[in-house]
mmCIF file of the C-alpha atoms, coordinates in Angstrom:
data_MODEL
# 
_entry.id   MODEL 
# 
loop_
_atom_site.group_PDB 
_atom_site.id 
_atom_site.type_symbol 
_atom_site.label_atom_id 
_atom_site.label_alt_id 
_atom_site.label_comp_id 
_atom_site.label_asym_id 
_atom_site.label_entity_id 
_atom_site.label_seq_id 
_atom_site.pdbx_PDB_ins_code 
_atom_site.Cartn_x 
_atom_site.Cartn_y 
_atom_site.Cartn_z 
_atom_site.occupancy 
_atom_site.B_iso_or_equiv 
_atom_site.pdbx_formal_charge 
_atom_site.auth_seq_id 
_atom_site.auth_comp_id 
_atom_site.auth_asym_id 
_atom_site.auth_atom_id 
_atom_site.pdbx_PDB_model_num 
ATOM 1  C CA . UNK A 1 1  ? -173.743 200.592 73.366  1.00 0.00 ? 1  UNK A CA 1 
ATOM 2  C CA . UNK A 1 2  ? -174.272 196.953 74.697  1.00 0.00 ? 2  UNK A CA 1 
ATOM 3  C CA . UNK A 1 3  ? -177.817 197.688 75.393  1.00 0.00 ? 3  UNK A CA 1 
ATOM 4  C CA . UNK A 1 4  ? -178.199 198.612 71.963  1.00 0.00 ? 4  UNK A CA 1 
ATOM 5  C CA . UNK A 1 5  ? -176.614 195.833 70.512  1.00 0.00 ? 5  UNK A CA 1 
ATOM 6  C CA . UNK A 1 6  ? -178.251 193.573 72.280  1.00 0.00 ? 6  UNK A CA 1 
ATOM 7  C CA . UNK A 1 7  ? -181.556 194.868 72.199  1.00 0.00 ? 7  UNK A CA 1 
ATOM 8  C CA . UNK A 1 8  ? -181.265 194.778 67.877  1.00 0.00 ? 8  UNK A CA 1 
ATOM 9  C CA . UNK A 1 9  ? -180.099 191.107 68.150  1.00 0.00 ? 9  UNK A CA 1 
ATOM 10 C CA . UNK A 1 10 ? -183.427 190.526 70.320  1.00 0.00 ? 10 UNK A CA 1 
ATOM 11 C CA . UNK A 1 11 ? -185.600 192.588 67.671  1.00 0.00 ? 11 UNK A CA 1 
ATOM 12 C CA . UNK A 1 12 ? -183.850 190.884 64.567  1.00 0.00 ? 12 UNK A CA 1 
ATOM 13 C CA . UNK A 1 13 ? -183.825 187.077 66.113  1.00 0.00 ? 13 UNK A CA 1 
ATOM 14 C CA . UNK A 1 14 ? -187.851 188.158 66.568  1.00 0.00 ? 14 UNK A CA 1 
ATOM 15 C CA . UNK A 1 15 ? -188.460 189.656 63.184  1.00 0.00 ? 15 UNK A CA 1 
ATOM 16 C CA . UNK A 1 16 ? -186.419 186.779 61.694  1.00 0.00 ? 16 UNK A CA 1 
ATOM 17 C CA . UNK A 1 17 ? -188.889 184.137 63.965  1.00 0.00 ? 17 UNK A CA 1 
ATOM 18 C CA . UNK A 1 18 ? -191.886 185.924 62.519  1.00 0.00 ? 18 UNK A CA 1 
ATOM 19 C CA . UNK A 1 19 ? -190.780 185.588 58.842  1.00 0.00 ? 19 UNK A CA 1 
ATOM 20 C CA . UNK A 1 20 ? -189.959 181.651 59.201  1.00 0.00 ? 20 UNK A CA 1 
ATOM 21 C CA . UNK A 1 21 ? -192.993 181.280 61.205  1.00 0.00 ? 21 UNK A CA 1 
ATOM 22 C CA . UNK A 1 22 ? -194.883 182.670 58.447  1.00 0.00 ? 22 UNK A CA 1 
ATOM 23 C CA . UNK A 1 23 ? -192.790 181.066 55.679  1.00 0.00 ? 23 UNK A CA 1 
ATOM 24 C CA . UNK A 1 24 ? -193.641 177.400 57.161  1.00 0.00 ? 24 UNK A CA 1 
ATOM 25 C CA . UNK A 1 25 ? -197.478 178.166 57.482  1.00 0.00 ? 25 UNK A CA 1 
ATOM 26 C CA . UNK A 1 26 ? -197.873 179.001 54.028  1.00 0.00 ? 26 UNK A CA 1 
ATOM 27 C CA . UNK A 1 27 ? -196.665 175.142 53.382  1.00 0.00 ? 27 UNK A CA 1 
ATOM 28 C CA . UNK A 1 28 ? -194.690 176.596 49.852  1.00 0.00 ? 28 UNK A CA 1 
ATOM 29 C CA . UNK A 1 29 ? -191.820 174.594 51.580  1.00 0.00 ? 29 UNK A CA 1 
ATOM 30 C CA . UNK A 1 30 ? -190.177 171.711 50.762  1.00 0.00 ? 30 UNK A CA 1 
ATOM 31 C CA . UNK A 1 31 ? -189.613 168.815 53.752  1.00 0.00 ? 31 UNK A CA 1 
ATOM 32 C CA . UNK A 1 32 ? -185.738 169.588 53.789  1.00 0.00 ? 32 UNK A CA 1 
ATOM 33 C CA . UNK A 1 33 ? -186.203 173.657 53.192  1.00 0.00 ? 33 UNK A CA 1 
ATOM 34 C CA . UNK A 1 34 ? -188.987 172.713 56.160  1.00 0.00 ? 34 UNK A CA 1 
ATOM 35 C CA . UNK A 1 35 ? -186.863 170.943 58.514  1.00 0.00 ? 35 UNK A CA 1 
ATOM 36 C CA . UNK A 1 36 ? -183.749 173.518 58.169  1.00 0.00 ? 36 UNK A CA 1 
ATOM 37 C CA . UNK A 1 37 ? -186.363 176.253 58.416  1.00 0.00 ? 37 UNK A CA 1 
ATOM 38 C CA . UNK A 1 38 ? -187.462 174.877 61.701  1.00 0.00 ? 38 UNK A CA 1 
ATOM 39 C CA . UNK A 1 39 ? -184.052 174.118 63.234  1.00 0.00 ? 39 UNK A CA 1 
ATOM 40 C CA . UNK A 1 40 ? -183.068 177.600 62.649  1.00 0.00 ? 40 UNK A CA 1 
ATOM 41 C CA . UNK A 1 41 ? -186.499 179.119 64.187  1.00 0.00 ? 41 UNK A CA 1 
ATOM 42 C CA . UNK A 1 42 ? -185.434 176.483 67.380  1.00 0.00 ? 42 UNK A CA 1 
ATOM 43 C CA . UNK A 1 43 ? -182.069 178.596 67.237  1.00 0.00 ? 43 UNK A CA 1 
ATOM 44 C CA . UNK A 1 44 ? -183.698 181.997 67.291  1.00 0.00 ? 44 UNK A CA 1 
ATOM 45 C CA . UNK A 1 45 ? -186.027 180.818 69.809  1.00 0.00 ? 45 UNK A CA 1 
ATOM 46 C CA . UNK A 1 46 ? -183.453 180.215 72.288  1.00 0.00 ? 46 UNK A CA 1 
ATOM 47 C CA . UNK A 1 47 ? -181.954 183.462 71.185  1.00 0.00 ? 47 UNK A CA 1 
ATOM 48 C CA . UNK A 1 48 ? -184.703 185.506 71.985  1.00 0.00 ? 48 UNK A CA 1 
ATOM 49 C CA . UNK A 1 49 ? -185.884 183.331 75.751  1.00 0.00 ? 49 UNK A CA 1 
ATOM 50 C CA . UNK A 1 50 ? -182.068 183.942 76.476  1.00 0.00 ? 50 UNK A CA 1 
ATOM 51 C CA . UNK A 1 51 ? -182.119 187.732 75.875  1.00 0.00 ? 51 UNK A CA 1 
ATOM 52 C CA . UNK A 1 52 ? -185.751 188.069 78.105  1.00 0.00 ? 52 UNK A CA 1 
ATOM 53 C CA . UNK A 1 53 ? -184.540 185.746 80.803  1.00 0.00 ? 53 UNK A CA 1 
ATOM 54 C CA . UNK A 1 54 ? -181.232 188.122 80.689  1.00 0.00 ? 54 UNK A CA 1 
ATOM 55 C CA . UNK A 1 55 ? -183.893 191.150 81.234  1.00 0.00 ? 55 UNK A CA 1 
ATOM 56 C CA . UNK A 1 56 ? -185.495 189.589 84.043  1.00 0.00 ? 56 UNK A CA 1 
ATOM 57 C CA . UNK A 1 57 ? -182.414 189.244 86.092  1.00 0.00 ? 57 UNK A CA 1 
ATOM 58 C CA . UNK A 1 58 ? -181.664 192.735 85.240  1.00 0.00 ? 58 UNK A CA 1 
ATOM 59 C CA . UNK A 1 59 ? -184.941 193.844 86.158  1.00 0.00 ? 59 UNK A CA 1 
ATOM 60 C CA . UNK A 1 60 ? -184.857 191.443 89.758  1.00 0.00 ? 60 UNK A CA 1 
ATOM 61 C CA . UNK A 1 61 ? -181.428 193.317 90.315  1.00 0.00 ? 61 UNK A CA 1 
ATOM 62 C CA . UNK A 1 62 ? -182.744 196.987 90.012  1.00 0.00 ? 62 UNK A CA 1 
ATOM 63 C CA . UNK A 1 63 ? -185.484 195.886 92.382  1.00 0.00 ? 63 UNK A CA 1 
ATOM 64 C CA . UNK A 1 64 ? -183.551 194.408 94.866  1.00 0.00 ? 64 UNK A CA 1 
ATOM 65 C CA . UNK A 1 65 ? -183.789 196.513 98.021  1.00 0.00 ? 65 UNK A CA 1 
ATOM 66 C CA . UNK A 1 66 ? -182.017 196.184 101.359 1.00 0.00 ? 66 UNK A CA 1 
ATOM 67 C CA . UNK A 1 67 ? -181.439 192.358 100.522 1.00 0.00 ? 67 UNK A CA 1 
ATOM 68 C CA . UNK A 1 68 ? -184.509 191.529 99.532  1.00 0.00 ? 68 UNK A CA 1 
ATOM 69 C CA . UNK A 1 69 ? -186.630 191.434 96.564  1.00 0.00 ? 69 UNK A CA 1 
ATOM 70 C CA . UNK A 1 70 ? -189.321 194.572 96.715  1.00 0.00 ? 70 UNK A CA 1 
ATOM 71 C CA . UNK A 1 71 ? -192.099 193.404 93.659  1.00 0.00 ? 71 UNK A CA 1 
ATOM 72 C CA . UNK A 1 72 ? -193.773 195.906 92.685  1.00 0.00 ? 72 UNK A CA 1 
ATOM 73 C CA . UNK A 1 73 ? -196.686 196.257 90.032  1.00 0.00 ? 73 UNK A CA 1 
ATOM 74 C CA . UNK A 1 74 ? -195.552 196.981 85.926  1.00 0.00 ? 74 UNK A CA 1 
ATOM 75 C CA . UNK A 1 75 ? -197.841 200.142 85.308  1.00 0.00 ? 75 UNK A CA 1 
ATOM 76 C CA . UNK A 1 76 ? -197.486 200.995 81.587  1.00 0.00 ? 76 UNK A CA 1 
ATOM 77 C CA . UNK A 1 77 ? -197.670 204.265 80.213  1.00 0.00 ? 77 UNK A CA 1 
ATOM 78 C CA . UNK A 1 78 ? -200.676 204.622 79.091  1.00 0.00 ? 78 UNK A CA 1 
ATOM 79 C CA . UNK A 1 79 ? -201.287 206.657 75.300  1.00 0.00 ? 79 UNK A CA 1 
ATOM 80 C CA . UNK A 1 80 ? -202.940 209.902 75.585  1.00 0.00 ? 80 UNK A CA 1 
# 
């Protein structure tokens, strides 16, 4: 259930980027709405780098073999 949960907080903190992202390009803002806009898209940012950075180690772990790291290539699916 973790996964989950943390998985929604990733998509949400994304969606929620998008929209603000959006929101300050279309300069309807004021400088205040602006600036509070922007310190809470620098608070979802972090959000969502902490969540992928959390992946990565997960991902480094389930490839770690015999002590060391075994890379190996990302090979999407690919959509028929």
């Amino acid at each position: 259930m973790a996964r989950k949960k943390v998985a929604l907080d990733f998509e949400q903190s994304l969606a929620d980027l998008q929209s603000l992202v959006e929101r300050l390009e279309n300069g309807e803002l004021s400088l205040e709405d602006s600036l509070t806009a922007f310190e809470q898209g620098i608070r979802l940012t972090r959000d969502c780098q902490g969540a992928l950075a959390q992946a990565e180690q997960k991902v480094q772990i389930l490839l770690e073999r015999d002590g060391e790291l075994a890379q190996e290539p990302f090979e999407a699916e690919q959509p028929e």
